[in-house]
MIPADREN-615025 format. One line per 2 residues: number of its first residue (from 0); their letters; for each residue y, x, z of C-alpha. Coordinates in nm, 3 decimals, m for minus. Layout:
NUM = a = Y,X,Z ~ ...
END
This chain:
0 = xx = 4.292,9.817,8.999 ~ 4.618,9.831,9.195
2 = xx = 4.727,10.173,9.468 ~ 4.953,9.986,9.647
4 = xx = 4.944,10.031,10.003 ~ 4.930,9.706,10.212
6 = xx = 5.252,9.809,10.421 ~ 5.446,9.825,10.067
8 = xx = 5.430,9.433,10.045 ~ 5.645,9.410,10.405
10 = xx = 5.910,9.504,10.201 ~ 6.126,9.320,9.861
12 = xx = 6.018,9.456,9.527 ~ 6.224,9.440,9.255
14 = xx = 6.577,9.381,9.160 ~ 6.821,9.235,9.384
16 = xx = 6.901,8.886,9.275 ~ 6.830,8.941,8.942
18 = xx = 6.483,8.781,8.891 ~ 6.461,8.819,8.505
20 = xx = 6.526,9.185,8.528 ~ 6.235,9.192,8.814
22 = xx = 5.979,8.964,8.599 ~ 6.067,9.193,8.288
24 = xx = 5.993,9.534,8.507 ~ 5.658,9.428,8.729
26 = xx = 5.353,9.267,8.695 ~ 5.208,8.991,8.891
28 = xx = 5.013,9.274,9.059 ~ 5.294,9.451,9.172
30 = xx = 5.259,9.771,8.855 ~ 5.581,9.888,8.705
32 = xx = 5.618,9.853,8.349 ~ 5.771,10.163,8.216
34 = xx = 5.671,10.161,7.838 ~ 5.437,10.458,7.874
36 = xx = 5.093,10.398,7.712 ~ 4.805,10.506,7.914
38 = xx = 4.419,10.552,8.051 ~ 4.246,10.585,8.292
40 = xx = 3.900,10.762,8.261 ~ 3.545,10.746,8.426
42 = xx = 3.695,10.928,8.755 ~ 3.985,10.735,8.797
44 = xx = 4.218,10.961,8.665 ~ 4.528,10.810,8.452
46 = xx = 4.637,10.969,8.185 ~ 4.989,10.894,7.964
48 = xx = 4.951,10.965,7.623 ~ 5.266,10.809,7.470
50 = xx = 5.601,10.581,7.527 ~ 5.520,10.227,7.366
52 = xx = 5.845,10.196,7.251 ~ 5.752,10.532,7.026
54 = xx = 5.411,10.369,6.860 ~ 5.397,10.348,6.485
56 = xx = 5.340,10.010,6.320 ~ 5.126,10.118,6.056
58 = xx = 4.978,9.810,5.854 ~ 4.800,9.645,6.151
60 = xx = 4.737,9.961,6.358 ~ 4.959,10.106,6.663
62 = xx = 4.940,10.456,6.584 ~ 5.071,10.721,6.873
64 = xx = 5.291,11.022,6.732 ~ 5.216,11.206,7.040
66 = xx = 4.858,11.222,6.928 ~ 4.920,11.324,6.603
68 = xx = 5.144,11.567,6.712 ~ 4.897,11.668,6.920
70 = xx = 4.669,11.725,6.649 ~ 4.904,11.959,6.432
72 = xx = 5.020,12.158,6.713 ~ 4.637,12.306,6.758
74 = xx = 4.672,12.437,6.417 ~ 4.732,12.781,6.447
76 = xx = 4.960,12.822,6.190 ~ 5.145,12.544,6.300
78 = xx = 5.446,12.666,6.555 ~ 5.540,12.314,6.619
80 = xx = 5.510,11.968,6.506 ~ 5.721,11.644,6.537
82 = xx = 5.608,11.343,6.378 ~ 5.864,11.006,6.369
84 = xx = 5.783,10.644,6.165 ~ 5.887,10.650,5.813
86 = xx = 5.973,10.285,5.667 ~ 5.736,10.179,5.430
88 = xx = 5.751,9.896,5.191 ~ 5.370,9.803,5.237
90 = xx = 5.226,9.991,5.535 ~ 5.582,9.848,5.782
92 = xx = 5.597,10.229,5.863 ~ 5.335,10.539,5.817
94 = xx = 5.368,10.878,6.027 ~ 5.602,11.118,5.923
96 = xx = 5.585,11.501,6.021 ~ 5.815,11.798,6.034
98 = xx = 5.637,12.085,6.091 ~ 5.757,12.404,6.213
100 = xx = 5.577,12.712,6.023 ~ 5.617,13.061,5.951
102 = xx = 5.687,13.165,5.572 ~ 5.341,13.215,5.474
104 = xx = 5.242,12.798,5.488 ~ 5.216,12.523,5.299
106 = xx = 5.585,12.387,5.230 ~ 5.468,12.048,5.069
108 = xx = 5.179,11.835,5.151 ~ 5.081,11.532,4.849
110 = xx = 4.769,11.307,4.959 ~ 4.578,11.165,4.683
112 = xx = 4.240,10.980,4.656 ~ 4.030,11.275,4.546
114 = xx = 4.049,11.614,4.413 ~ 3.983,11.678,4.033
116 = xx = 3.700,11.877,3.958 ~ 3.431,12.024,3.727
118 = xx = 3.120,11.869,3.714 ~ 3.022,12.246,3.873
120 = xx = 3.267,12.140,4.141 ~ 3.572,12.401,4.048
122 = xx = 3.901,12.227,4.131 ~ 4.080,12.166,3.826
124 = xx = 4.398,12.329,3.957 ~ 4.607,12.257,3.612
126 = xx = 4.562,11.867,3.658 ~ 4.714,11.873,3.959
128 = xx = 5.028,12.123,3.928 ~ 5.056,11.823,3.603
130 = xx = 5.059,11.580,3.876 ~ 5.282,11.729,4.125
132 = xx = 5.496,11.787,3.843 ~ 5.531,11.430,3.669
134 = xx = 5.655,11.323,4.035 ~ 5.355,11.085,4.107
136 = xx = 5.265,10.987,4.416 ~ 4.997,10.825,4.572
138 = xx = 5.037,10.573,4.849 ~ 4.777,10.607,5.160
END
């Protein structure tokens, strides 16, 4: 649904003589394009969670760093997160993060289909300092 006042429509919108740039920048209801991606909820309230231009192709999802950024920062032992596409040669790209944390964190992250264990359910801690080690790594 469009906020535009009916007195705003007196007036030209757009660029002046340059129709693409006008066509490229509004919609045929009069709403600015700006790139930013965005909601609004069950009271009418819009929210912007991201730039478009910023998504993440990832396989055949648009993922927002924002929101995963988002995510990290509510960590507590995260001080800061940024998180950027990362080219991938199956995926297109797949999220990235730098993360800002004091000394006593995590300094390397590996994700791998499931942790060894015991049939008791003890993680088998050697198996996977052999993994880390050999350099293998497991795509998501």
């Amino acid at each position: 649904m469009s906020y535009v006042c009916s007195s705003w429509h007196r007036f030209h919108i757009g660029y002046v003589r340059n129709k693409e740039a006008t066509v490229a920048t509004l919609d045929t209801e009069g709403w600015l394009k700006t790139g930013d991606l965005c909601y609004f909820d069950s009271d009418g309230f819009l929210y912007i969670v991201d730039r478009l231009k910023e998504l993440i192709k990832y396989k055949a999802y648009q993922v927002p760093p924002a929101e995963l950024e988002r995510y990290l920062q509510s960590i507590p032992e995260v001080a800061d997160a940024a998180v950027i596409p990362y080219p991938d040669e199956d995926a297109g790209q797949i999220p990235m993060a730098y993360i800002v944390s004091p000394y006593k964190n995590i300094r390397r992250v590996a994700f791998i289909n499931a942790i060894p264990k015991t049939p008791a359910g003890k993680i088998l801690r050697r198996e996977l300092v052999k993994h880390a080690l050999s350099g293998a790594s497991s795509k998501l």
